[in-house]
C-alpha positions in Angstrom: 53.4 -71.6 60.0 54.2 -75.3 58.6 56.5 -77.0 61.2 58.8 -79.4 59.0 59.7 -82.9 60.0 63.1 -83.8 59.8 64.4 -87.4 59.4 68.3 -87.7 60.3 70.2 -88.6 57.0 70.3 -92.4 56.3 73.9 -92.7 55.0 75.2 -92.2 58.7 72.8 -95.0 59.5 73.7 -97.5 56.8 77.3 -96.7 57.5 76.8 -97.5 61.0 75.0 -100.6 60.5 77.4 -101.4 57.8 80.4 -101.3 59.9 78.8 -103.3 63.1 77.6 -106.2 60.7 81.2 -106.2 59.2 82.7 -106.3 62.6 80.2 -108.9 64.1 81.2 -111.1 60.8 85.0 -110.0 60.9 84.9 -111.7 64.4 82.5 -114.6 63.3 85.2 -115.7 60.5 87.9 -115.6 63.0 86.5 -117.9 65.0 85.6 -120.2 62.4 89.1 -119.7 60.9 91.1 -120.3 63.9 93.6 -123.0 63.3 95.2 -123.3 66.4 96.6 -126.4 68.0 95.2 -124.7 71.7 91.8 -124.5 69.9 91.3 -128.7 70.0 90.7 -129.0 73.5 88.6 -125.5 74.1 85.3 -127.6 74.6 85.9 -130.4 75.7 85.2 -131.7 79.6 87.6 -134.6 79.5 90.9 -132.1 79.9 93.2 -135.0 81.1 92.3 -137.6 78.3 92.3 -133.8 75.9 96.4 -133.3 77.1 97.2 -137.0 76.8 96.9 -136.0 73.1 100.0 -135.9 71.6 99.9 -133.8 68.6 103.0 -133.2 67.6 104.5 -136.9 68.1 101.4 -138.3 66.3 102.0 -135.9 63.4 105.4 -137.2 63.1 104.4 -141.1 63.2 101.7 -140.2 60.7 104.1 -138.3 58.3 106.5 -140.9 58.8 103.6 -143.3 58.0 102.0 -141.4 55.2 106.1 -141.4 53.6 106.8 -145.0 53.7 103.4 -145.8 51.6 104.4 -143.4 49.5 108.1 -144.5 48.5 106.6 -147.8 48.5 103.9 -147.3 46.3 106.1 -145.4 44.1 108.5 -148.2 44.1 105.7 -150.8 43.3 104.3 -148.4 40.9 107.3 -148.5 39.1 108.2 -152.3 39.2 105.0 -152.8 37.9 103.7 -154.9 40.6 100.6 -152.9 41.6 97.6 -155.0 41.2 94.3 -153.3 39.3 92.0 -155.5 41.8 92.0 -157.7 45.0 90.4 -160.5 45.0 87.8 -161.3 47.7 89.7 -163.9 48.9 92.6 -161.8 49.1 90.8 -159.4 51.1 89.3 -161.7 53.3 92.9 -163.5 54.0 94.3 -159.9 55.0 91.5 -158.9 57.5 91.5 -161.8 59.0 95.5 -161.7 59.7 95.5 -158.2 60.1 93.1 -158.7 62.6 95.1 -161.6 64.5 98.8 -160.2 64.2 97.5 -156.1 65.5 96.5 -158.4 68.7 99.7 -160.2 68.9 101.6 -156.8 68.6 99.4 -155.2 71.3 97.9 -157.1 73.6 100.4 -160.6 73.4 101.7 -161.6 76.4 105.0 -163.0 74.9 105.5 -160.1 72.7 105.5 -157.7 76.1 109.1 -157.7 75.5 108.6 -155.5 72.3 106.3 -153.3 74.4 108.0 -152.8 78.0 110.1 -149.4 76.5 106.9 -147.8 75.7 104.5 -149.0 78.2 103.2 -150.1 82.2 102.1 -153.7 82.8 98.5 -153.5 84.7 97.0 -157.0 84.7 96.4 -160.0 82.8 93.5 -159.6 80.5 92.9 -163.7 80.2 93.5 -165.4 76.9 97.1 -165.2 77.3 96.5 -161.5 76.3 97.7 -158.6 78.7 96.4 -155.1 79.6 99.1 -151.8 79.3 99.3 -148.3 79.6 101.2 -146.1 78.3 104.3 -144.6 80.1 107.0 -141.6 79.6 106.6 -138.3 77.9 107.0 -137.4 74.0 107.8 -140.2 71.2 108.0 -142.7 74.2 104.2 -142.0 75.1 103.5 -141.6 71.7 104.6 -145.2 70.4 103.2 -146.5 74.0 100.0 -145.5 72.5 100.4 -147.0 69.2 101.7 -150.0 70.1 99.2 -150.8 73.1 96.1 -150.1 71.3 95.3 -153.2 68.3 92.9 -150.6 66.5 95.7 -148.5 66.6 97.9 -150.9 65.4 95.8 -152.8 62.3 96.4 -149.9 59.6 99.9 -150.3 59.9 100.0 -154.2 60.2 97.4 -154.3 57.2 100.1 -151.4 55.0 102.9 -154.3 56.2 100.8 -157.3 54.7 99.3 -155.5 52.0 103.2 -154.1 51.0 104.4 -157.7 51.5 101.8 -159.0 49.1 103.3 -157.0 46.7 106.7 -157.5 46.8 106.6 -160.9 48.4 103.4 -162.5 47.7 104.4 -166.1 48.3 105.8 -165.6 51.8 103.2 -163.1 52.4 100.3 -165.1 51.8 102.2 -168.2 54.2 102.4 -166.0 57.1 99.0 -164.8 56.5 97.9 -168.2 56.5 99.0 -169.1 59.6 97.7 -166.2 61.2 94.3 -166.7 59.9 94.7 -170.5 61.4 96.1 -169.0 64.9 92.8 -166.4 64.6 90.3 -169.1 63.6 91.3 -171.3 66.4 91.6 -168.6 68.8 87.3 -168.3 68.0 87.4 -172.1 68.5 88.6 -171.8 72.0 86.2 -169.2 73.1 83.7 -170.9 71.6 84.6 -174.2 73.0 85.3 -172.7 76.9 81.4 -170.8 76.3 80.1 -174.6 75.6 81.6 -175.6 78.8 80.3 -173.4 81.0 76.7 -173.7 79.7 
């Protein structure tokens, strides 16, 4: 007598197979596609410095941000005032202010009194410049942030010189100059004090 071999069916196989591999990837695309604000800090070690982030108040400076250039480009756009180049002297005139007057708004020790709603005095940082920290909860930690930090501060500092060479470019290009100057000279003393001490 012939003993025959029996092989279970395949399709229960392939479905089962099927169905893992779809939940496995089910799962994978969830992960990948999870858009959560509690997802930001999942993996990170720095937990304090991960809930000093402020989402929500630096969405609303960034939208109110990201409106202002708007209306004001559209305005421009619309006066006919947008240029279709900038020079390289232009450029180089803005960088250099931009540079100098984020300084003066963060880290100036006479311009403190701009700062003191938002932020802690914790020493002088020499150069008649000052070191802060941010203080309060919400919009007041959120600007305290800002406004403390020049790298923070130079995109909006450059959007208010680059705006005022638009619609002002006289004045603009004045104050810019003398902010250049105050920069340039602030690199003269530095250099000047390194001289000394060698």
């Amino acid at each position: 007598m012939r003993t025959r071999l029996t092989t279970p069916p395949l399709q229960p196989l392939l479905t089962g197979f099927r169905f893992s591999y779809m939940n496995q990837s089910s799962r994978q695309t969830q992960q990948q596609n999870d858009f959560s604000i509690e997802e930001y800090g999942a993996k990170t070690s720095e937990k304090e410095e991960c809930e000093e982030q402020l989402l929500t108040e630096y969405a609303t400076l960034l939208a109110f941000y990201l409106t202002s250039v708007a209306v004001l480009t559209g305005i421009a756009g619309e006066q006919k005032r947008l240029p279709r180049k900038f020079g390289a002297l232009d450029i180089a005139l803005l960088g250099i202010a931009t540079h100098k007057l984020s300084r003066i708004v963060a880290k100036d020790r006479i311009t403190g009194i701009l700062r003191a709603p938002f932020v802690s005095y914790v020493r002088s940082a020499g150069a008649g410049e000052v070191e802060e920290e941010p203080r309060g909860r919400g919009f007041q930690r959120g600007i305290g942030h800002l406004m403390s930090c020049p790298y923070c501060m130079a995109p909006w500092c450059a959007t208010a010189l680059g705006f005022g060479v638009l619609f002002a470019p006289r004045v603009t290009r004045f104050f810019a100059g003398i902010l250049v100057s105050v920069a340039t000279s602030d690199f003269l003393h530095r250099a000047y004090a390194k001289m000394e001490k060698e």
